[in-house]
ZAKOL-674076 format. One line per 10 residues: their letters; for each residue x, y, z of C-alpha. Coordinates in nm, 4 decimals, padded with zeros to 6 digits. Layout:
# ZAKOL-674076
A = X:Y:Z  ...
This chain:
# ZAKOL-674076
XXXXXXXXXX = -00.7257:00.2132:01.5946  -00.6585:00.5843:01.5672  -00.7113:00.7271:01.2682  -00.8257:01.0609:01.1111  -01.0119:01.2277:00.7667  -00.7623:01.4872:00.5981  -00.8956:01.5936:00.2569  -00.6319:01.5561:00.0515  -00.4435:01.8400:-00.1257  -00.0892:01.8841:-00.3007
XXXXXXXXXX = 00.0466:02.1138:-00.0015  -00.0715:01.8279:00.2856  00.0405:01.5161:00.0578  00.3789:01.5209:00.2022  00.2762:01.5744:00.5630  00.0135:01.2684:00.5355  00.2866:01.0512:00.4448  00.4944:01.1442:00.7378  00.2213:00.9677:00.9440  00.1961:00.6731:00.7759
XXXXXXXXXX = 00.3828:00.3449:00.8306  00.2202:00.0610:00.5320  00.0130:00.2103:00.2684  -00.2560:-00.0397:00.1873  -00.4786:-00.0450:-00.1506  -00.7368:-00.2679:-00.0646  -00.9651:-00.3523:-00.4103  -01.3029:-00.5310:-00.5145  -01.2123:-00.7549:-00.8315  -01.4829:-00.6065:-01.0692
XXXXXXXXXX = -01.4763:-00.4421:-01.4083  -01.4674:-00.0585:-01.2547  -01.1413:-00.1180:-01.0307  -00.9863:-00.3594:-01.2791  -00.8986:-00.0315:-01.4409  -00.7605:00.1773:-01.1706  -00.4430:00.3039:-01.2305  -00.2697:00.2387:-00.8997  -00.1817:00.6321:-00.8498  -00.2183:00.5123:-00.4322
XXXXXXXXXX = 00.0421:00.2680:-00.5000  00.2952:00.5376:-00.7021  00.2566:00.8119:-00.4279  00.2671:00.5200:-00.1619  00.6288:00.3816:-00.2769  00.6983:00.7645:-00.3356  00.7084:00.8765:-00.0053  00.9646:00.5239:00.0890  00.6498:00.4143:00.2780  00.6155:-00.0380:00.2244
XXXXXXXXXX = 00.3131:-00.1408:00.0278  00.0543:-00.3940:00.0496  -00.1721:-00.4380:-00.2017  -00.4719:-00.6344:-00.3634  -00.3245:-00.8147:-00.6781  -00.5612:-00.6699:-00.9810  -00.4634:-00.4859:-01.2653  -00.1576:-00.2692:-01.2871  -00.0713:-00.3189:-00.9217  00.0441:-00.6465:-01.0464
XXXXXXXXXX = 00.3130:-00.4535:-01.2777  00.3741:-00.1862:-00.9698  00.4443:-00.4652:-00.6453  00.6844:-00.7385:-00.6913  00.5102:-00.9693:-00.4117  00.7995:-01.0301:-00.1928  01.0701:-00.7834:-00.3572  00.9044:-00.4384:-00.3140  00.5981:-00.5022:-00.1355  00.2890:-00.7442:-00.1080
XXXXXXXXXX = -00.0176:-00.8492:-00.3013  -00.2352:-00.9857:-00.0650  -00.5834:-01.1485:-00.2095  -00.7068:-01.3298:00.0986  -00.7644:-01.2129:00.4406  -00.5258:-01.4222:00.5614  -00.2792:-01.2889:00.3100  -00.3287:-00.9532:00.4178  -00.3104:-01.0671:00.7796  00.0510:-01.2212:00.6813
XXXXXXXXXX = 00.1710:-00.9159:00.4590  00.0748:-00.6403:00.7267  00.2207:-00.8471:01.0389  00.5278:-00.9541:00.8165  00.6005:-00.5135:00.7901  00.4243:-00.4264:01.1679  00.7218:-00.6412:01.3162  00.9909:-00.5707:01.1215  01.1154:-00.2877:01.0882  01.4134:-00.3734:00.8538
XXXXXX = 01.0993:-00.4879:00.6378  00.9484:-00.1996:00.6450  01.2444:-00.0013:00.5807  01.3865:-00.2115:00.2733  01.0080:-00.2435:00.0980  00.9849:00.1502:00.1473
């Protein structure tokens, strides 16, 4: 896996994006990221790019598990959800 750190900013948002194929949110179900707002999520589906996501708190409002993305709570679910949008790209393309 190739990947890279690039401080975010508002002039290098759009560029980031460019690189990306599935934005993930990943989350810990305790009291501090219960309340997250799901900003990643927003800018993900933004910028057309497919989401996968951890089903707590407003993500559950934000990803219709199936329709516009996935929420994924197991490893295996995440396994599925990011294989289901690596190998298809008409997938990809309508979740995005």
């Amino acid at each position: 896996v190739r990947w890279q750190y690039v401080e975010w900013s508002p002039t290098v948002e759009e560029q980031i994006a460019r690189h990306m194929d599935i934005g993930i949110m990943p989350l810990v179900d305790n009291e501090f990221q219960r309340g997250k707002c799901g900003m990643k999520l927003l800018q993900y589906m933004a910028a057309a790019i497919p989401v996968v996501a951890y089903p707590l708190g407003v993500n559950t409002a934000l990803v219709n598990h199936g329709c516009n993305g996935f929420l994924a709570d197991t490893e295996e679910a995440w396994r599925e959800a990011i294989t289901a949008l690596v190998e298809s790209s008409n997938l990809r393309e309508e979740f995005g």
